[in-house]
NUBAMAR-24724 format. One line per field, with one value per atom (N, C-alpha, C, O, CB): x negated, y negated, z negated; atom name. Coordinates in nm, 2 decimals. Atoms other than C-alpha are relative to their C-alpha. Glycine has a CB too. Example, Ala and Ser with C-alpha at 12.3 -4.5 7.8 and 13.67 -1.06 7.14 Angstrom:
// residues 2
X: -0.09|-1.23|-0.09|-0.19|0.10|0.09|-1.37|0.08|0.03|-0.04
Y: 0.12|0.45|-0.12|-0.12|0.00|0.11|0.11|-0.11|-0.22|-0.05
Z: 0.00|-0.78|0.00|-0.07|-0.12|0.00|-0.71|-0.08|-0.09|0.14
atome: N|CA|C|O|CB|N|CA|C|O|CB
This chain:
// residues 99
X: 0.02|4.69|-0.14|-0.21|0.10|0.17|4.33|-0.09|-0.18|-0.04|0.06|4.21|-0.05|-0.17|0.13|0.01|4.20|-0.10|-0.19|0.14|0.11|3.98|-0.12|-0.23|0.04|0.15|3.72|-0.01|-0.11|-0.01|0.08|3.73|-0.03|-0.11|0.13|0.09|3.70|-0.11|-0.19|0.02|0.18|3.36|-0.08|-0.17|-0.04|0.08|3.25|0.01|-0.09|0.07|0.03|3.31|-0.05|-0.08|0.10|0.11|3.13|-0.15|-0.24|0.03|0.17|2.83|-0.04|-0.16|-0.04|0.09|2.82|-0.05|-0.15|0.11|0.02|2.81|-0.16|-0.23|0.12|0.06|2.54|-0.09|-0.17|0.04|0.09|2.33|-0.04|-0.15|0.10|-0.02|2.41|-0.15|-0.27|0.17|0.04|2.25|-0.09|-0.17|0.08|0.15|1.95|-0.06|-0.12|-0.02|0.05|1.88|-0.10|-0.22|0.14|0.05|1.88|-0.11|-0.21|0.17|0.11|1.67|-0.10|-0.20|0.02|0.12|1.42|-0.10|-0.21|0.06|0.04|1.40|-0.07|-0.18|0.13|0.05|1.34|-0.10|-0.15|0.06|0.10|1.08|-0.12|-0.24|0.03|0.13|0.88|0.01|-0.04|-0.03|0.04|0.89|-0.05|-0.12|0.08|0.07|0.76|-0.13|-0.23|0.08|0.12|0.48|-0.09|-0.21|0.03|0.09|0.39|-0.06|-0.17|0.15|0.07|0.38|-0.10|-0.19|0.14|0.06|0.19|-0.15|-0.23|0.07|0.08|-0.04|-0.11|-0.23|0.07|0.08|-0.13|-0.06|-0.18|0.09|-0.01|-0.13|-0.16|-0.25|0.18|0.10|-0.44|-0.08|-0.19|0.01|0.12|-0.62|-0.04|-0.15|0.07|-0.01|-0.57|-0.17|-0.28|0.23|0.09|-0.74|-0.18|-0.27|0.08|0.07|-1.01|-0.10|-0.22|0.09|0.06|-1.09|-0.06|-0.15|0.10|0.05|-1.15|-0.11|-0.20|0.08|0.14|-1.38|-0.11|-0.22|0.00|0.13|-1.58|-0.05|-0.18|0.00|0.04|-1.60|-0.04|-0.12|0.06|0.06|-1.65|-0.16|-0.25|0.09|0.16|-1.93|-0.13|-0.25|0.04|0.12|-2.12|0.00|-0.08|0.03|0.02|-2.08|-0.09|-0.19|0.12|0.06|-2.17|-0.14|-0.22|0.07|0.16|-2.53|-0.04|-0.15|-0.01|0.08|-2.57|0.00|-0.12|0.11|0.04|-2.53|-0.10|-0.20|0.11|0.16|-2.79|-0.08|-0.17|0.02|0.09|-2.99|-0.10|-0.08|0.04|0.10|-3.32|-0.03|-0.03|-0.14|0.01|-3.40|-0.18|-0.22|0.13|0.16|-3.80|-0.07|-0.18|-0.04|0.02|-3.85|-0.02|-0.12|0.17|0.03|-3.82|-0.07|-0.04|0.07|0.07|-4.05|0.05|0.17|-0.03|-0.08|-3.99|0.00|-0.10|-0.08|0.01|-3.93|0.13|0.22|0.05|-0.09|-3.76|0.14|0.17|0.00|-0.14|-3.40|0.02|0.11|0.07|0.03|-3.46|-0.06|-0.05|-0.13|0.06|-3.61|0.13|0.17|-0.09|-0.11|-3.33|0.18|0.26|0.00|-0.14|-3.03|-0.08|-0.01|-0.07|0.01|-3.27|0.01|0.06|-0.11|-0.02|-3.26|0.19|0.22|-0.10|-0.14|-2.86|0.06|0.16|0.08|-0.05|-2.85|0.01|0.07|-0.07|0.02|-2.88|0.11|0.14|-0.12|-0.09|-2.58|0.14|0.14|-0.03|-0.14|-2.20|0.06|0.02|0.07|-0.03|-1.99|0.09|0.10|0.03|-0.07|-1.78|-0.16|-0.14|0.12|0.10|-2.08|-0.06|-0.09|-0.13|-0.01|-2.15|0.12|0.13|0.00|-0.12|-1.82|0.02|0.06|0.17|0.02|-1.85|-0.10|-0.06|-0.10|0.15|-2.21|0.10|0.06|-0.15|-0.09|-1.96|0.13|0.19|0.04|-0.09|-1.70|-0.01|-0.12|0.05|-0.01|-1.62|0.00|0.11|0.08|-0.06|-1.61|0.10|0.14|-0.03|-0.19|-1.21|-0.01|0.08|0.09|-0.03|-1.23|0.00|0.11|-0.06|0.04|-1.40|0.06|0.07|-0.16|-0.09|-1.20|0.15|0.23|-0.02|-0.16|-0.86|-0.02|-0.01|0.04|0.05|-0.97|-0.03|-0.01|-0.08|0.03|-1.08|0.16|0.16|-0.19|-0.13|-0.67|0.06|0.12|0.04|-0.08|-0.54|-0.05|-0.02|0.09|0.02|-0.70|0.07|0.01|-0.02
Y: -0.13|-0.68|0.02|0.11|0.04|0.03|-0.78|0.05|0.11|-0.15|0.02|-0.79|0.17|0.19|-0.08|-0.13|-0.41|0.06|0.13|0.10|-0.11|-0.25|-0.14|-0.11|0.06|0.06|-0.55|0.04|0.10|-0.19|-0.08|-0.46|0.15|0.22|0.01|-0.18|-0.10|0.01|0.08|0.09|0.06|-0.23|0.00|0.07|-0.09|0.05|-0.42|0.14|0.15|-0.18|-0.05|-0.18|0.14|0.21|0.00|-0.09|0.11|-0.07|-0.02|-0.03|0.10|-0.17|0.01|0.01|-0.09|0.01|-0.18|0.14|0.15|-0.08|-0.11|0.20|0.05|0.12|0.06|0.00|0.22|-0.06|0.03|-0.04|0.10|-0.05|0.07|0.06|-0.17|-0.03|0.13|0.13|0.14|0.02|-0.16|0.47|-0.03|0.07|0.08|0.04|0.31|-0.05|0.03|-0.15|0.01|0.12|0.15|0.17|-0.02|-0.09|0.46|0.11|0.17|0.12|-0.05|0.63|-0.08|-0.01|0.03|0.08|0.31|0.06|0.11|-0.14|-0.05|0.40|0.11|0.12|0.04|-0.11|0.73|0.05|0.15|0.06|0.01|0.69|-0.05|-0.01|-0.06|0.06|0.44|0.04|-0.05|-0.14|-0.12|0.70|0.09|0.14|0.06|-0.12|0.98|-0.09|-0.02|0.10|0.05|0.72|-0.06|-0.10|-0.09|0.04|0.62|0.18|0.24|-0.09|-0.18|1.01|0.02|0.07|0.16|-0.02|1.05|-0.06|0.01|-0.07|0.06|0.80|0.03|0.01|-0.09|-0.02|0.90|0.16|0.17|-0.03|-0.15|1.32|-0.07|-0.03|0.06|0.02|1.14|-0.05|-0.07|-0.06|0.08|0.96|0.12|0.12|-0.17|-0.09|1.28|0.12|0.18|0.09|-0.10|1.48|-0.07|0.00|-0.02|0.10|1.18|0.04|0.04|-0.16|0.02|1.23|0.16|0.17|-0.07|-0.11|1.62|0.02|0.09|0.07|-0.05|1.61|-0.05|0.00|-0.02|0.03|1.37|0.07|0.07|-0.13|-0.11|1.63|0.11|0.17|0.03|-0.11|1.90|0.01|0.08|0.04|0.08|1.73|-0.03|-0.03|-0.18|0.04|1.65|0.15|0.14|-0.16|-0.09|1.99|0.08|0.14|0.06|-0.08|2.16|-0.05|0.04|0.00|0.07|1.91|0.07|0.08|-0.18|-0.02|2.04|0.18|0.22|-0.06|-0.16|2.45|-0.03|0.00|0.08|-0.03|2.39|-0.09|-0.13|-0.08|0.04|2.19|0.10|0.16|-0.11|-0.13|2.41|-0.04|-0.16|0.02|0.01|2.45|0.04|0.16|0.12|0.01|2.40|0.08|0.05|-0.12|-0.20|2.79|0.05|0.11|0.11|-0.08|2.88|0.01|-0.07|0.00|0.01|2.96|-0.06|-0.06|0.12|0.06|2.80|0.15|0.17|-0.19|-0.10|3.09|-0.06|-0.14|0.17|0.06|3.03|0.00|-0.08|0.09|-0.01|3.06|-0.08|-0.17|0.17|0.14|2.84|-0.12|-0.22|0.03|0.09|2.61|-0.06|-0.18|0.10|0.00|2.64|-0.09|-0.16|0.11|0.02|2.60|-0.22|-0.32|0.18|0.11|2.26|-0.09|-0.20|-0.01|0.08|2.09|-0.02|-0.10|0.02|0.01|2.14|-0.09|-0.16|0.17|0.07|1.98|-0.13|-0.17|0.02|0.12|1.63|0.01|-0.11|-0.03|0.04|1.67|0.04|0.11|0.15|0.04|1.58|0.12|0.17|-0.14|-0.06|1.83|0.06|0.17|-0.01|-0.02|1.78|0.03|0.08|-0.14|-0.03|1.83|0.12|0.18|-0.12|-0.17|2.18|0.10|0.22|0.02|-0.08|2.27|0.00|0.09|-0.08|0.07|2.11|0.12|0.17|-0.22|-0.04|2.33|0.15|0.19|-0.05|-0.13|2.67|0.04|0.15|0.00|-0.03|2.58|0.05|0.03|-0.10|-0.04|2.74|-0.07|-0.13|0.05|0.14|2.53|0.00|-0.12|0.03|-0.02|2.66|-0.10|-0.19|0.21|0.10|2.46|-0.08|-0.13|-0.02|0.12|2.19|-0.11|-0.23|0.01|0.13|2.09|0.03|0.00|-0.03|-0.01|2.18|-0.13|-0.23|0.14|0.07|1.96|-0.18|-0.29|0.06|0.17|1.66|-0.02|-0.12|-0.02|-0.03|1.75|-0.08|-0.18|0.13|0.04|1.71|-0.01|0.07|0.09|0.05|1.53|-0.01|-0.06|-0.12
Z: -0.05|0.95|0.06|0.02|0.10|-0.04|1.15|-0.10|-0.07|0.01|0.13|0.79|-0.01|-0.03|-0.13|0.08|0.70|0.09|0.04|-0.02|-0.07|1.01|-0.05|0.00|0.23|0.00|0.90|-0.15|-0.20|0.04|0.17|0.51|0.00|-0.06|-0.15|-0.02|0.62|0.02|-0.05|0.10|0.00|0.79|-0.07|-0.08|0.01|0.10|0.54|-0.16|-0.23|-0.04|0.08|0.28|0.04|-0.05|-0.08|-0.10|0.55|-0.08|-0.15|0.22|0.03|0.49|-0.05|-0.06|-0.02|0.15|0.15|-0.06|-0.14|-0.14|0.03|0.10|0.07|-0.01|0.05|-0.06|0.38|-0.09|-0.14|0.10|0.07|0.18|-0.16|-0.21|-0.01|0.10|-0.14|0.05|0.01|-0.04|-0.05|0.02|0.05|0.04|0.10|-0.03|0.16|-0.17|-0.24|0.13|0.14|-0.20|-0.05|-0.07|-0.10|0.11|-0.37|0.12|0.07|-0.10|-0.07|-0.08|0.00|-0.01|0.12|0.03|-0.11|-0.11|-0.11|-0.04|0.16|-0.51|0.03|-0.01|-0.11|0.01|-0.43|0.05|0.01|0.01|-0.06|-0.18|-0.08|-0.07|0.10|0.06|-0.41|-0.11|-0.18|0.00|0.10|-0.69|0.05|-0.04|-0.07|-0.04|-0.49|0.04|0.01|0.13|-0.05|-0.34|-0.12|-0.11|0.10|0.15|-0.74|-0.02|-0.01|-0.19|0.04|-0.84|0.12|0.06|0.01|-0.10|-0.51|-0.07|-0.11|0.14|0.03|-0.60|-0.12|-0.11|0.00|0.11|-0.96|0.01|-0.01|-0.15|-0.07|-0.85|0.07|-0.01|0.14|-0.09|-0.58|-0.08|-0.04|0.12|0.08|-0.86|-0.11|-0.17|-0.09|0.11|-1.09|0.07|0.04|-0.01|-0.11|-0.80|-0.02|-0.06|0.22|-0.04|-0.75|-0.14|-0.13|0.03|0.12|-1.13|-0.01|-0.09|-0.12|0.01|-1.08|0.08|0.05|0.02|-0.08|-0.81|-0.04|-0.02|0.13|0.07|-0.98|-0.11|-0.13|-0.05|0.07|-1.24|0.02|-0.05|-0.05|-0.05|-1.06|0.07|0.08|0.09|-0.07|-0.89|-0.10|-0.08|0.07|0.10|-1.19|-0.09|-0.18|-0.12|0.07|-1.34|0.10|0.07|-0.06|-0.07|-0.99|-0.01|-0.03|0.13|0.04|-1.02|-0.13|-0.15|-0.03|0.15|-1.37|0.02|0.02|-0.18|-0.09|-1.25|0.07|0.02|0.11|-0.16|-0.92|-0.08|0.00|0.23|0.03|-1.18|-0.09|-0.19|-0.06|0.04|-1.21|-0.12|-0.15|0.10|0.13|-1.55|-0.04|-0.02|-0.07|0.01|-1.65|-0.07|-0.12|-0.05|0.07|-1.80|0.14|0.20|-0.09|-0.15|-1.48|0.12|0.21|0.05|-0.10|-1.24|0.16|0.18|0.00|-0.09|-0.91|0.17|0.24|0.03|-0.11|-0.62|0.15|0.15|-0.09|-0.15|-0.23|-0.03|0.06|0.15|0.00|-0.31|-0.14|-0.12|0.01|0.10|-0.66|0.11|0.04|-0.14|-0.12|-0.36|0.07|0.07|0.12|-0.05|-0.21|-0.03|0.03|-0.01|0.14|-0.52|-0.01|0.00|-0.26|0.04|-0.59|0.13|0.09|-0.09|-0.06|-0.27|0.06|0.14|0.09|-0.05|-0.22|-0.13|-0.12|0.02|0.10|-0.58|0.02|-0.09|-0.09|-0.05|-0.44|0.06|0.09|0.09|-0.15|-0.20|-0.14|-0.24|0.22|0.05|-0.33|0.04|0.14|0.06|-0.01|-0.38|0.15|0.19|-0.10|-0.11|-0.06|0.11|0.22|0.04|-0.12|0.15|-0.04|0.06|0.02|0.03|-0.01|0.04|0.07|-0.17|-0.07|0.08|0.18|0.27|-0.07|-0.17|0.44|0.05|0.16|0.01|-0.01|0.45|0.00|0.12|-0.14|0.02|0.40|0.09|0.11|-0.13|-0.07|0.60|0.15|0.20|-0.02|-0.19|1.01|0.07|0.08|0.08|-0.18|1.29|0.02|0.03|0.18|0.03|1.30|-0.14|-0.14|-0.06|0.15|0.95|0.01|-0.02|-0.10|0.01|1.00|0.15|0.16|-0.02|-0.06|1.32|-0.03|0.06|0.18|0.08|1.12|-0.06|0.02|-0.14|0.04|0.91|0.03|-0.03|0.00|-0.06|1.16|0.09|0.16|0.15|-0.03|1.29|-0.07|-0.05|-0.01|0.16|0.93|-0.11|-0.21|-0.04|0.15|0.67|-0.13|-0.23|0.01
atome: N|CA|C|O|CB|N|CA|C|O|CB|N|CA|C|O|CB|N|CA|C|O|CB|N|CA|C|O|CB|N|CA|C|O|CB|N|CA|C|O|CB|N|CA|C|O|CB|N|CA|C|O|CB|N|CA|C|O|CB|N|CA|C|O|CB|N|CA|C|O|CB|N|CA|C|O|CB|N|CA|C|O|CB|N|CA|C|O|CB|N|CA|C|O|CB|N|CA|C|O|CB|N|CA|C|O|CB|N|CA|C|O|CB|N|CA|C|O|CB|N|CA|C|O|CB|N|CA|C|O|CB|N|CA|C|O|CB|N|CA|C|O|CB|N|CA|C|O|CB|N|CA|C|O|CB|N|CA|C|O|CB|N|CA|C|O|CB|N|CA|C|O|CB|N|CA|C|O|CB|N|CA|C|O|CB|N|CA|C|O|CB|N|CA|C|O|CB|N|CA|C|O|CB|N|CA|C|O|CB|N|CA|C|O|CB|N|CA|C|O|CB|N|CA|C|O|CB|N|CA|C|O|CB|N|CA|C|O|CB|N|CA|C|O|CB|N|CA|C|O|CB|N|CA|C|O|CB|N|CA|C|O|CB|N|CA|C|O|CB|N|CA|C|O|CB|N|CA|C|O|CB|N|CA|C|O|CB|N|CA|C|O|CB|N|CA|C|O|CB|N|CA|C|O|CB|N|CA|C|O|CB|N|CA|C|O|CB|N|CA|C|O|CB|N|CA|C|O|CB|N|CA|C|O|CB|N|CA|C|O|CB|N|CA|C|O|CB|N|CA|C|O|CB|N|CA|C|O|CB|N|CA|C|O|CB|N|CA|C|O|CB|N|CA|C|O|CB|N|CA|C|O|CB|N|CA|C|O|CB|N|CA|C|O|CB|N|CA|C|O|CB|N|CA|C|O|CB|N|CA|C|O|CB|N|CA|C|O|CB|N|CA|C|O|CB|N|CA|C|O|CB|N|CA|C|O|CB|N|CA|C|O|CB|N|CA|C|O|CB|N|CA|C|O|CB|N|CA|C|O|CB|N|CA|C|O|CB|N|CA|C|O|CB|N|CA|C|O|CB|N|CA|C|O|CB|N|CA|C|O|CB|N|CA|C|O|CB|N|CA|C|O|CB|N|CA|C|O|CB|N|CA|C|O|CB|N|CA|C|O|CB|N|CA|C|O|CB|N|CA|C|O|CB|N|CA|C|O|CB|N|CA|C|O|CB|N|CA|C|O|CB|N|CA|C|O|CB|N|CA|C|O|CB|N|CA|C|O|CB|N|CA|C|O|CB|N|CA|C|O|CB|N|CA|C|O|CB|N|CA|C|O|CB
């Protein structure tokens, strides 16, 4: 008679164990999709970045005037630092909050 409130336990345990497993699984599937989703991103901004250099790259027809002056020295700088250069002070310490 002892016997039955300890197999009730143990079979509490194994259900418990069961139910973490499939929450494990499902955690290290959302942290693989996580993962490729941040490399997907990683691969856009380096694209965006080399298209934004080829727009602000002054084109040698063109005369050079202050605001072409302008377009060519921002061409040098990475795209996150053009966005950084636009952003508010409310932005940019949101931002240093929540990366």
């Amino acid at each position: 008679m002892s016997q039955q409130p300890l197999l009730k336990k143990l079979d509490e345990a194994i259900e418990r164990i069961r139910f973490l497993e499939r929450e494990n699984e499902e955690t290290l599937a959302r942290a693989t999709s996580l993962d490729s989703e941040a490399k997907d991103l990683r691969r856009l901004m380096a694209l965006a970045e080399s298209k934004a250099d080829e727009i602000l790259k002054p084109t040698p027809s063109v005369s050079k005037t202050s605001a072409e002056g302008q377009s060519t020295a921002k061409s040098g700088k990475g795209l996150q630092e053009l966005v950084q250069e636009r952003e508010s002070p409310a932005q940019v310490d949101t931002r240093r909050r929540y990366p």
